[in-house]
C-alpha positions in Angstrom: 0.0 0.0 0.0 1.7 3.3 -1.0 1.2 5.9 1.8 1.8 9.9 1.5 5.5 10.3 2.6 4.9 13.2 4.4 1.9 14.7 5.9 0.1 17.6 8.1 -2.5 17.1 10.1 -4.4 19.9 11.1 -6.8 19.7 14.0 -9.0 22.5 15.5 -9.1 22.1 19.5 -12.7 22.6 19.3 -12.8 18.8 18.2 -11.4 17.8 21.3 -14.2 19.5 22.9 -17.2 17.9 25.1 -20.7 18.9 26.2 -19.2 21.4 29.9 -15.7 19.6 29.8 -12.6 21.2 27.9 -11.3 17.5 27.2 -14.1 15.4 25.6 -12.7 11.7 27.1 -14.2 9.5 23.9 -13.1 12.0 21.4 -9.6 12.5 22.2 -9.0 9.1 22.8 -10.2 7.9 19.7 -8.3 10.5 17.9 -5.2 9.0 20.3 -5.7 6.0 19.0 -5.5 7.2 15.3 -2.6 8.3 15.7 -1.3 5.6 17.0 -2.5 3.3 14.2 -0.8 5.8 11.7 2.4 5.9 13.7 4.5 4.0 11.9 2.7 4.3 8.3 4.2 8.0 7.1 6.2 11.3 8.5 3.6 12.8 10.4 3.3 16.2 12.0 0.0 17.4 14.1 -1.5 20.9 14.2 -3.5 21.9 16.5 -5.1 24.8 17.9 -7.1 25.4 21.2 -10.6 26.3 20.7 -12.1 23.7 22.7 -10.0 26.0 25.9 -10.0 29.6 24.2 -9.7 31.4 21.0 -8.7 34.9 20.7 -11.2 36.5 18.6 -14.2 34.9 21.3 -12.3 36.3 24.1 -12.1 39.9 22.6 -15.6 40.4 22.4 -16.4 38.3 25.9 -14.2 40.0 27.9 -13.7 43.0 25.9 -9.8 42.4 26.5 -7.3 43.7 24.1 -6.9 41.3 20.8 -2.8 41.1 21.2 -3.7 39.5 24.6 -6.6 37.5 23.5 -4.5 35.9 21.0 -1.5 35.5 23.2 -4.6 33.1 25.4 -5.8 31.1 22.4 -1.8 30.2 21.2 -1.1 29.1 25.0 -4.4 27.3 24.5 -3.3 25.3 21.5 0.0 24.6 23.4 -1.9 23.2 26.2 -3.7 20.8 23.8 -0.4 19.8 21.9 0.9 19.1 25.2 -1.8 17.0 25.7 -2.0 15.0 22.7 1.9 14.3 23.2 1.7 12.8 26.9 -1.5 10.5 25.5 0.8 9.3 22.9 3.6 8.6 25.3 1.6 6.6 27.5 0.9 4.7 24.8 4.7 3.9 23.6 4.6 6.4 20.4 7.7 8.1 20.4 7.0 12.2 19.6 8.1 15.9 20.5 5.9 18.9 20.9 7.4 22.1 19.3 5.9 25.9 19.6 7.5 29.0 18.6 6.9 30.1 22.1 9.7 29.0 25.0 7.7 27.8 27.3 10.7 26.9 29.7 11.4 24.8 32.1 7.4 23.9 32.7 7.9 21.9 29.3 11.2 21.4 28.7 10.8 19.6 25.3 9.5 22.6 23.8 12.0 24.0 21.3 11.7 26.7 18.6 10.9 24.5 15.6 12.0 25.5 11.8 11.7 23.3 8.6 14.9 22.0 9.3 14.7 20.8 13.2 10.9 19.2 12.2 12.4 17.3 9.7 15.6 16.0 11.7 12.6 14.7 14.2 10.5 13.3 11.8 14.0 11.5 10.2 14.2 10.2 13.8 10.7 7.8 13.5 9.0 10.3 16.1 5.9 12.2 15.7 5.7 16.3 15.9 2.7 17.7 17.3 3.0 21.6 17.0 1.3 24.1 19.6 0.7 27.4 19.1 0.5 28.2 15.4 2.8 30.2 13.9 3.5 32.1 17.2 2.0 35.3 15.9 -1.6 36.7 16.9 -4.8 36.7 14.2 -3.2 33.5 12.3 -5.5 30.3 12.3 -4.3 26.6 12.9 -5.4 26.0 9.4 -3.2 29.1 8.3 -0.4 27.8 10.4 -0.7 23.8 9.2 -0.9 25.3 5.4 2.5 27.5 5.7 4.3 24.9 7.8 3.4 22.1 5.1 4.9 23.9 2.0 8.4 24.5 4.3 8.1 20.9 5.1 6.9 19.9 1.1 4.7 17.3 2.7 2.4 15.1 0.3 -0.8 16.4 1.6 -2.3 18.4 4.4 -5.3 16.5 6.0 -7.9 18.5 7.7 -9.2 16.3 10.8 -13.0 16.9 11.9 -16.4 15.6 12.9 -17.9 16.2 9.9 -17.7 13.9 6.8 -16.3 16.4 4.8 -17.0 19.4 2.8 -20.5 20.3 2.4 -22.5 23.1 0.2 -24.0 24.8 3.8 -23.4 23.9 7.2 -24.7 20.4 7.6 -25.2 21.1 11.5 -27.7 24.1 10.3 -28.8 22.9 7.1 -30.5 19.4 6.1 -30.8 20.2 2.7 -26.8 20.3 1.8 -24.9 19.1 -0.9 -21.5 16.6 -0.1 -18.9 17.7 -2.4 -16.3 15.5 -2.4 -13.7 17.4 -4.6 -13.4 21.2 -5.6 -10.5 23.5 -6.4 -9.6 26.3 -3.7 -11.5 28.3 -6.5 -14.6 26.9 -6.4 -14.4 27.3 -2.5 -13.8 30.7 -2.5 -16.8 31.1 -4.7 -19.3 29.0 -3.4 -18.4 30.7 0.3 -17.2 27.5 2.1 -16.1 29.2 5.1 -17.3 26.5 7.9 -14.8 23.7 7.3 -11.7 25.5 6.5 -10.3 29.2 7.0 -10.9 31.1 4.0 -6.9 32.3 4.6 -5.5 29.1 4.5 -7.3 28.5 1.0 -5.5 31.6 -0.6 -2.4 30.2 0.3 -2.5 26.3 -0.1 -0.6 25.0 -2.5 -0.5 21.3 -1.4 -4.3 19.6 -1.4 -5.8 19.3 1.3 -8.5 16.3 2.2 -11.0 17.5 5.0 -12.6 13.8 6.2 -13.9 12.8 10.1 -11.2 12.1 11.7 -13.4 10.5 14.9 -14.3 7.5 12.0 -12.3 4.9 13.2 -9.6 3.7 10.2 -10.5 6.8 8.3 -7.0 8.6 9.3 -4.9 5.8 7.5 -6.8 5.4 4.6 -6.7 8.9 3.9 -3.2 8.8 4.1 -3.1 6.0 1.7 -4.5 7.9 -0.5 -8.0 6.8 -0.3 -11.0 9.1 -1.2 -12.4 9.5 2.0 -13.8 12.9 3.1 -13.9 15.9 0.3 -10.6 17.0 -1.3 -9.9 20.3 -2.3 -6.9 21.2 -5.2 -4.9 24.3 -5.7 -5.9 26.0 -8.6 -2.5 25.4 -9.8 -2.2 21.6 -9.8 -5.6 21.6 -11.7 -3.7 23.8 -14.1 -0.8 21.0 -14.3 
């Protein structure tokens, strides 16, 4: 079976989210133990962001607090969720390192500042990367962040982890009359005002596809990165072009 040498995994921390709890137990496990079948199948590195604790743009408008601040929140957020998903994987013998942009000292002393290079020495090394905190800088989401860090890293595909089945027309959670569109270029996207699944941001700057599928569908991680068509993909303009 020929697998994606490479790949980005993004994941919103809103996913990881239950009913009143900031760590759903079922739902993080099972994305755990995704990750864990996957392990040894590709070079994987995992995105993820902390909405399911905070996100910056909420906390401006809930608290009224200043947007620098209220971004400097969220990116702790996301750290606090990488860090997460990197002790479950420990405890379940799967070698990784969790990288930020942010020193975050002697509280987590694996954290390093990552670049291109370092990632890839890891990844080289058989051991996941699970990055925290985006790209370090406020008003950038994880999707923005997994998007850049995957063209440094020229990885085979960027795979959008969620709870829906894919790309829809409308919001399926608001809409029962929706269309499943299960591929479209960034173009189409932009046009038809897909703005739930994916950062509109993120779109303009892809140039890698990207396969948005449910990542809490057990087996569906590793067949999309075998290549199978689960979930919706969606192609840079330019590799239609090619």
């Amino acid at each position: 079976m020929a697998y994606h040498n490479s790949v980005v995994l993004c994941l919103s921390g809103g996913i990881l989210k239950g009913e009143n709890r900031v760590f759903d137990e079922k739902k993080i496990n099972r994305i755990v133990t995704e990750l864990v079948s996957v392990a040894s199948c590709t070079q994987l590195v995992v995105v993820i962001g902390g909405g399911n604790i905070a996100r910056g743009r909420d906390l401006v408008g809930r608290f009224n607090l200043d947007p620098k601040l209220a971004d400097d929140v969220g990116i702790m957020a996301s750290i606090l969720n990488a860090y997460m998903l990197g002790v479950l994987l420990s405890e379940r013998h799967i070698p990784n390192v969790v990288v930020s942009r942010h020193n975050v000292g002697e509280l987590i002393p694996l954290f390093r500042q990552p670049s291109a290079e370092y990632i890839l020495s890891i990844l080289r090394s058989k051991k996941m990367v699970i990055v925290g905190g985006g790209t370090g800088k406020g008003g950038v989401t994880t999707d923005t962040a997994a998007v850049r860090l995957a063209h440094k890293l020229r990885a085979g595909i960027i795979l959008k982890g969620t709870n829906v089945r894919g790309i829809f027309s409308a919001d399926p959670a608001s809409n029962q009359n929706v269309e499943f569109l299960p591929t479209l270029s960034c173009g189409e996207f932009r046009d038809r005002k897909l703005n739930t699944v994916l950062d509109p941001r993120a779109i303009e700057e892809m140039s890698i596809p990207i396969r948005v599928f449910n990542i809490l569908t057990p087996g569906l991680l590793l067949d999309a990165i075998a290549g199978r068509p689960v979930g919706s993909l969606l192609t840079p303009t330019l590799a239609l072009a090619s």
